[in-house]
C-alpha positions as CSV (number, residue, x, y, z in Angstrom):
1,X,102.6,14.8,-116.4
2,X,99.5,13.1,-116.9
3,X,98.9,10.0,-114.7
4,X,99.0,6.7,-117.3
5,X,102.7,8.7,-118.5
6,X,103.4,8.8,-114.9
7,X,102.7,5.1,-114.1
8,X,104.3,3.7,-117.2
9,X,107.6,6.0,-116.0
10,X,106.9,4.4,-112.9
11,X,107.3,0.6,-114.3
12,X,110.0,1.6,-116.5
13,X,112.2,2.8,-113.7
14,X,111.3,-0.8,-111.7
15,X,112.7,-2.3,-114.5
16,X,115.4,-0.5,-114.7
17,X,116.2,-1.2,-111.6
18,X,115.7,-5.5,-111.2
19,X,119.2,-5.7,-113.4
20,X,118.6,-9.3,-113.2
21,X,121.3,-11.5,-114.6
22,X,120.0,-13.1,-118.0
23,X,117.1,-11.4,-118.3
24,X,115.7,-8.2,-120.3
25,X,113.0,-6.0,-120.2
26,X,111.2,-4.8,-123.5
27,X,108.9,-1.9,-123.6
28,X,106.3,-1.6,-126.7
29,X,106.4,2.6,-127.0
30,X,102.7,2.1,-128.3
31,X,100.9,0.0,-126.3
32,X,102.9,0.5,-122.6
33,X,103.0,-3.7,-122.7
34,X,106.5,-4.2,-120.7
35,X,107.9,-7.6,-120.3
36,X,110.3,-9.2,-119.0
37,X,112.6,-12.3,-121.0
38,X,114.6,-14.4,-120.2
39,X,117.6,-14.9,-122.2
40,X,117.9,-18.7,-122.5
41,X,114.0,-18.0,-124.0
42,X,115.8,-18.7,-127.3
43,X,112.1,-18.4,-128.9
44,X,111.1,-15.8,-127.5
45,X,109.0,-13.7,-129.7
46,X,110.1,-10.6,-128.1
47,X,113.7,-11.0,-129.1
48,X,112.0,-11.0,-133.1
49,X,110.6,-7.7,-132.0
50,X,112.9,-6.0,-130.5
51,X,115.2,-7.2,-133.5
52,X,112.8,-5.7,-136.0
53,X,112.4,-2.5,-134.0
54,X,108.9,-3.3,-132.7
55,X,109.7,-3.5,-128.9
56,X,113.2,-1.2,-126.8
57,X,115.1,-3.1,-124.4
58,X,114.8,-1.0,-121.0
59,X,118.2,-0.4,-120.0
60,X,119.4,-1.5,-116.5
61,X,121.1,0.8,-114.4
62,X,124.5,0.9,-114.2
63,X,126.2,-0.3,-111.2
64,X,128.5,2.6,-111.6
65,X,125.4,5.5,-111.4
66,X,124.0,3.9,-108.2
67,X,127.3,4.1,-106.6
68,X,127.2,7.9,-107.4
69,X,124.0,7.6,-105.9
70,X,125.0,6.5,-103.0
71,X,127.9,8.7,-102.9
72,X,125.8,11.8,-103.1
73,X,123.4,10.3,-100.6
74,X,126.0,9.9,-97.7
75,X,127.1,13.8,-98.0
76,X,124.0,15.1,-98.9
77,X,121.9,13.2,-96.6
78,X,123.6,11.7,-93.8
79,X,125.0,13.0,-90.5
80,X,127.3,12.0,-87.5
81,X,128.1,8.3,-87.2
82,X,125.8,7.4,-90.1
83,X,127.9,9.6,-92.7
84,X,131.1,8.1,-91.5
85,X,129.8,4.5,-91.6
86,X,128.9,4.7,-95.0
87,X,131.8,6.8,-96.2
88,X,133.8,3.7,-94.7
89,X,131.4,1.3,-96.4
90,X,131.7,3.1,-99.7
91,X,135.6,2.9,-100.1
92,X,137.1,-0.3,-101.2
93,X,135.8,-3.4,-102.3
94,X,131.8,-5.0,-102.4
95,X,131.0,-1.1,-101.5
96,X,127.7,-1.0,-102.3
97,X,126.8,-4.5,-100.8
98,X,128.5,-2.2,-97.1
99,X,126.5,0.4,-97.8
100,X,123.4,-1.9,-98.0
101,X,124.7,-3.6,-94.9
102,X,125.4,-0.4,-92.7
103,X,121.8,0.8,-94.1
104,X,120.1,-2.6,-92.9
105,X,120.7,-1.5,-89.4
106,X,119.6,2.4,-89.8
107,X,115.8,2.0,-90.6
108,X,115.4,5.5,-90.6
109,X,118.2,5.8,-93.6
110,X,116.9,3.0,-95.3
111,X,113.5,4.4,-95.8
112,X,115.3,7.8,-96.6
113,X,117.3,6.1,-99.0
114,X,114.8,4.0,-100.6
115,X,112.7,7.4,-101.4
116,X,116.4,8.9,-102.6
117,X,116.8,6.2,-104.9
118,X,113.4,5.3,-106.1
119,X,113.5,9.8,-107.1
120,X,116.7,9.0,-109.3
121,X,115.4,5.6,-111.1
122,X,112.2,7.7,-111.5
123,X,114.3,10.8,-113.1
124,X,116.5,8.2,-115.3
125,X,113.4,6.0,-116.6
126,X,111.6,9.6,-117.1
127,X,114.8,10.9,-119.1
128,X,115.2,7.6,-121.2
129,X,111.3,7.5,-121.9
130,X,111.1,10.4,-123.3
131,X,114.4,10.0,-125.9
């Protein structure tokens, strides 16, 4: 993959990932230009755009795929007493705000699952960008 392809896969898969509440991300296929809007910006120009096809909204990721995420990370990655504190954190209720928690402690996880997860956003913006 050549490296501008590689970098604008690389801001597409931040994006994906920020979810923020009222806001979306817009990605100009022919110039790379992302940005970001707000969606009380009733004026925004990029709304126009993306309503006339000029601009694609970048999809967030689904809270729903980054639990599966996390799922395959606690049996694919995790041992002993880490793999059973987040197999407790990830049933039930707020379960990916216990698995965050029980990873806040574990910097070793936490930097294995930050690569983990920044590999899936990666392969997801890559699959989407190239649609």
């Amino acid at each position: 993959m050549n490296e501008n392809r590689q970098l604008i896969v690389e801001q597409v898969a931040s994006h994906m990932e920020v979810g923020a509440e009222f806001s979306s991300a817009y990605l100009n296929r022919s110039s790379h230009h992302i940005v970001r809007v707000h969606e009380f910006d009733q004026d925004s120009v990029y709304e126009e755009l993306f309503s006339s096809g000029h601009v694609e909204m970048i999809p967030t990721l689904p809270s729903q795929d980054l639990y599966l995420w996390m799922v395959n990370f606690m049996e694919n990655e995790a041992e002993g007493s880490l793999k059973a504190k987040l197999m407790a954190a990830l049933s039930g209720v707020s379960s990916v705000w216990k698995f965050r928690n029980v990873l806040y402690h574990e910097e070793d996880a936490a930097r294995r699952w930050e690569k983990f997860k920044r590999g899936k956003l990666v392969e997801t913006a890559r699959a989407w960008f190239d649609t």
